[in-house]
N, C-alpha and C positions, 0 to 999 in steps of 0.2 A: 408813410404820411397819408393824410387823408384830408380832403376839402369839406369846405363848409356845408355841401349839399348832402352830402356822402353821410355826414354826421348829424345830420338834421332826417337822413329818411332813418337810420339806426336807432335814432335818440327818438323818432313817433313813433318807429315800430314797437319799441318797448314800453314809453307811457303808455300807449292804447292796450298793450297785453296787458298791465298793470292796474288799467283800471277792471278788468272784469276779477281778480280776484280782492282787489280793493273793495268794490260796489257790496261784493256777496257779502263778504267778513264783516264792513262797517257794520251794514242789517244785521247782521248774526247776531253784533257786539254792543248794538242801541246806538253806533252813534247816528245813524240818519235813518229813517223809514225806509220799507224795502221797497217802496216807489222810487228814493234816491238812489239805491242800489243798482234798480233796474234801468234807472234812465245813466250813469255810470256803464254800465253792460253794452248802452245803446252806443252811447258815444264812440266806445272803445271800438266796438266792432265798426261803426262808421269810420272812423280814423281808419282803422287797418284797411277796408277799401280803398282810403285815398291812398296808405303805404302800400299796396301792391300795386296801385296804379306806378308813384313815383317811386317807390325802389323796384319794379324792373324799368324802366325807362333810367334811369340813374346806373341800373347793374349793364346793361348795353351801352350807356356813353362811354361808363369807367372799363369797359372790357376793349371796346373800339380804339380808345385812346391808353389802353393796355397802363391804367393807373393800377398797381397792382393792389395797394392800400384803400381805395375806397372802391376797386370790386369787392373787395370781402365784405367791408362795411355794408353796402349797397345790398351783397347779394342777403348777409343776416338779416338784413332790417325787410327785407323781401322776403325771407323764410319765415323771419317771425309775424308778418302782415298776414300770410297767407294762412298758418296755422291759425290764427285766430280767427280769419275768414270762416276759415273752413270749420272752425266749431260754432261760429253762429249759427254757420249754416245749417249744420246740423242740431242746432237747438230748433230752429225753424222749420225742419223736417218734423221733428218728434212731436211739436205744437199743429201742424197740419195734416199730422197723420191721426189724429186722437181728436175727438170732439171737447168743445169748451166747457167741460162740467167737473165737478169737485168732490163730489158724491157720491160714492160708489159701495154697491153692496150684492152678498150673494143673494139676499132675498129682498127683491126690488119689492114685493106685495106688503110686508110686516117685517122690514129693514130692524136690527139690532137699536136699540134707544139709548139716548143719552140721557144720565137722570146727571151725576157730580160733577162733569165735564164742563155743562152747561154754564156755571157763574163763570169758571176761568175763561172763558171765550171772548169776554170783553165783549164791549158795545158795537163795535165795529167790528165786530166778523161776519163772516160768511153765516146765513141763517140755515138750522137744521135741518127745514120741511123738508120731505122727500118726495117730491112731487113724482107720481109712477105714471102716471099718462106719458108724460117729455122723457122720464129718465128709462124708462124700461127699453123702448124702442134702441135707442141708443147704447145700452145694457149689450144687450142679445148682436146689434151687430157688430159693436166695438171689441168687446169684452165677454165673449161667448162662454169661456172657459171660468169665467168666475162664479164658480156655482156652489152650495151649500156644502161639506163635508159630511158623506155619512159613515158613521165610524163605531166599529163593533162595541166599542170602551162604553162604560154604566156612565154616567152624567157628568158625574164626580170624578172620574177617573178621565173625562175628556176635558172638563175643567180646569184637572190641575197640568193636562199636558199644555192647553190652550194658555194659563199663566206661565208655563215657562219657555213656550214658543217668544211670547211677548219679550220676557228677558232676557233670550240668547239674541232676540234682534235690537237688544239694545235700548226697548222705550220704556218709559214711565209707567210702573202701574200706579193707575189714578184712584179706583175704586172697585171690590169688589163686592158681588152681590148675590152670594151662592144660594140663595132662595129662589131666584130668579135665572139663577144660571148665567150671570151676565158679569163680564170683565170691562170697565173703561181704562183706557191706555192712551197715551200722548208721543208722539215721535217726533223728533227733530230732526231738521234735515242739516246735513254739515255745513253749507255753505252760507246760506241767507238764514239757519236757524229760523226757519218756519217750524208750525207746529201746525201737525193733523192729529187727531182727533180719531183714535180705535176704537171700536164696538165688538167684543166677541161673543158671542148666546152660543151657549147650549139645552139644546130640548132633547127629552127622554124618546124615543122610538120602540118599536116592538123590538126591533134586531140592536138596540143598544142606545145609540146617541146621534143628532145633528148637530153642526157646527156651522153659524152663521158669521161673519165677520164684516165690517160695516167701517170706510175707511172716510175721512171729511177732511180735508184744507179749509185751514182756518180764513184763510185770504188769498186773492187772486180766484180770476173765473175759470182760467184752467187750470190741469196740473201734469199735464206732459206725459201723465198717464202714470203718472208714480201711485196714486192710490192703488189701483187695479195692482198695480204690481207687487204694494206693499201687500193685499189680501194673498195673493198669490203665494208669497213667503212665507205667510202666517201658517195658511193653509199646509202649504210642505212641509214647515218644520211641526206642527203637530202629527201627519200622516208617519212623519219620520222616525218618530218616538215609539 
């Protein structure tokens, strides 16, 4: 058996875990903007601080007073508070550990361009400029490692591994533009189905080919550092081929 309070921290700790994969999915799936998504995300995790507040103080009454039915309750609704704790937390780490910027490229000077990309963007996105003054700084001490690919392969032969890096990781080819060297792509992210915006260039060298990759969030100021990490991928899985 179990009391009303017992039942009451069980039953928040689970609505509040509920809504962060609620918030994601609804954005994913259109029914509410992924500002409602986020502020869902917010609440949940606020709630589970108040459930670890009141399911350990709930799991110490029911332990003292040796209820054996709403220890368990108490201590779940406690376990499940803090797990969700503890992943805000750590979204809040990844977001303080990475600067607030959305745009990311191996070559901060003559970044990769978007020509077809552009109409799907919508009115309300994120604007393309690559400003190199603010973003390079930032670049070099965030993001050291994201630097140009040079790669023995003729143009063409970097190109087509660079279009199929793109589709073993899953995203959209948007357009291609083998004159130019230049692949646009789109990737979805699983949970709030955000979409960023790929850029891949390659240019001819004396020893063979470079491989430029140029990552953008369509929305939001930061991105937790998924861009840098999605070039990163791109980048490995053509080195890999």
């Amino acid at each position: 058996m179990t009391t009303w309070w017992s039942r009451w921290v069980l039953l928040g700790a689970v609505g509040a875990a509920a809504l962060l994969p609620v918030g994601a999915l609804g954005s994913r799936f259109g029914l509410w903007p992924f500002s409602g998504g986020m502020l869902m995300m917010t609440i949940g995790s606020a709630l589970s601080v108040v459930g670890v507040a009141g399911g350990l103080a709930a799991t110490i009454v029911a332990g003292h007073r040796a209820l054996t039915g709403d220890l368990r309750a108490s201590a779940l609704g406690l376990t499940v508070s803090f797990l969700v704790v503890a992943y805000a937390g750590l979204l809040f780490y990844q977001a303080s550990s990475v600067p607030p910027i959305h745009n990311i490229s191996t070559d901060v000077a003559d970044p990769p361009p978007f020509i077809a990309i552009v109409p799907r963007r919508g009115d309300g996105a994120n604007p393309l400029d690559f400003d190199s003054e603010k973003l390079a700084p930032l670049h070099r001490q965030f993001y050291p490692w994201v630097q140009p690919l040079a790669s023995l392969a003729t143009p063409e032969n970097a190109l087509a591994k660079a279009r199929a890096a793109l589709e073993d990781l899953g995203m959209e080819i948007v357009a291609e533009h083998p004159d130019s060297g230049l692949i646009e792509a789109t990737d979805t992210t699983f949970w709030f189905g955000f979409k960023d915006d790929v850029a891949v260039r390659v240019r001819p060298t004396d020893q063979g080919s470079v491989v430029d990759v140029r990552s953008v969030s369509r929305v939001g100021q930061g991105d937790l550092g998924k861009n840098a990490q999605r070039i990163g991928e791109i980048l490995a899985h053509i080195s890999s081929q």
